[in-house]
N, C-alpha and C positions, 0 to 999 in steps of 0.2 A: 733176205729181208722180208717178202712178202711173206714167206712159211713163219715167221716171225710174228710179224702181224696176226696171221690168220690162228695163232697159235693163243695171245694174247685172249684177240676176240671169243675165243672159241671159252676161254680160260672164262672170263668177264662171264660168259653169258652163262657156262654152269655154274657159277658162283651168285649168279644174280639170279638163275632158276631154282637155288634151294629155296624150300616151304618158308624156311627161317629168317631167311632173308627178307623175303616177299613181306612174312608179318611183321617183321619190323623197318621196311619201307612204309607199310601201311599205315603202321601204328605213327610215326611222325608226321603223314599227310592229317593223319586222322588227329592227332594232337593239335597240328597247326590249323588244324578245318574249327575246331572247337573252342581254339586259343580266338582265332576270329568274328567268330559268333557268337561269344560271351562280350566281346567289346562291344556289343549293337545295344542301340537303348532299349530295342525289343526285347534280349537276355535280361536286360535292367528290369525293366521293369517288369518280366515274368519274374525274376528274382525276387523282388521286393511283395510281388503280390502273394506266389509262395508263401514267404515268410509272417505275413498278414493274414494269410490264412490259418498257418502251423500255429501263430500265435494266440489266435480268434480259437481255435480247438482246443490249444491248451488251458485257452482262460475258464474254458466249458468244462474240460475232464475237472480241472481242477475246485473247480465250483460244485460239482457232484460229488465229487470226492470229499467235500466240507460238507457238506448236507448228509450225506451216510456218516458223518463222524461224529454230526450233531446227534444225529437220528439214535446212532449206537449208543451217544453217553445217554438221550434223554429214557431210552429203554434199560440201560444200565440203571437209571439213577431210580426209575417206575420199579423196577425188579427190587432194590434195595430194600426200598420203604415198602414196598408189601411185605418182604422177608421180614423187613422189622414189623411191619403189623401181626405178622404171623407167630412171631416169637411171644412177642408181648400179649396177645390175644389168649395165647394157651398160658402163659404167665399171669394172666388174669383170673384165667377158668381155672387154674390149678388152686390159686389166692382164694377165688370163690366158692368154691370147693371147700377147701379148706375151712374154709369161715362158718360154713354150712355147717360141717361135723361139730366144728366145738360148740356154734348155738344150741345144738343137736344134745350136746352132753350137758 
């Protein structure tokens, strides 16, 4: 009966000395340690302020983000109207031009 015992124990304790084992003892203390500390008003309210912040930074990118968009269409729309000045301009001088010869003749 004792070689029995000592057999068992002996059994137990390399089983309970593999690596694998060990990390997944670990990982359950270490679950229940976190499952506990998330229930404190302290996690609460580090939670809540986190997300006040995440949200305060988002509100920021995203406000940048509208200002470069403005920014692009108002240099979009500046480039536009000069290209149409630029058309029309030499459609003018060609007009004038033109007008020039035939008084000419």
């Amino acid at each position: 009966m004792a070689e029995d015992n000592n057999t068992i124990i002996n059994r137990t304790r390399d089983f309970l000395g593999q690596k694998e084992v060990k990390y997944f003892i670990g990982g359950i203390i270490v679950a229940y340690a976190i499952k506990k500390i998330s229930e404190t008003e302290f996690a609460h309210n580090l939670a809540v302020d986190t997300t006040a912040e995440y949200l305060s930074i988002k509100d920021s990118i995203d406000e940048s983000i509208e200002n470069i968009k403005e920014d692009a269409n108002d240099i979009h729309k500046e480039a536009m109207k000069q290209r149409k000045q630029e058309i029309f301009e030499i459609d003018n001088e060609d007009i004038y031009e033109d007008n020039e010869k035939l008084e000419e003749e």
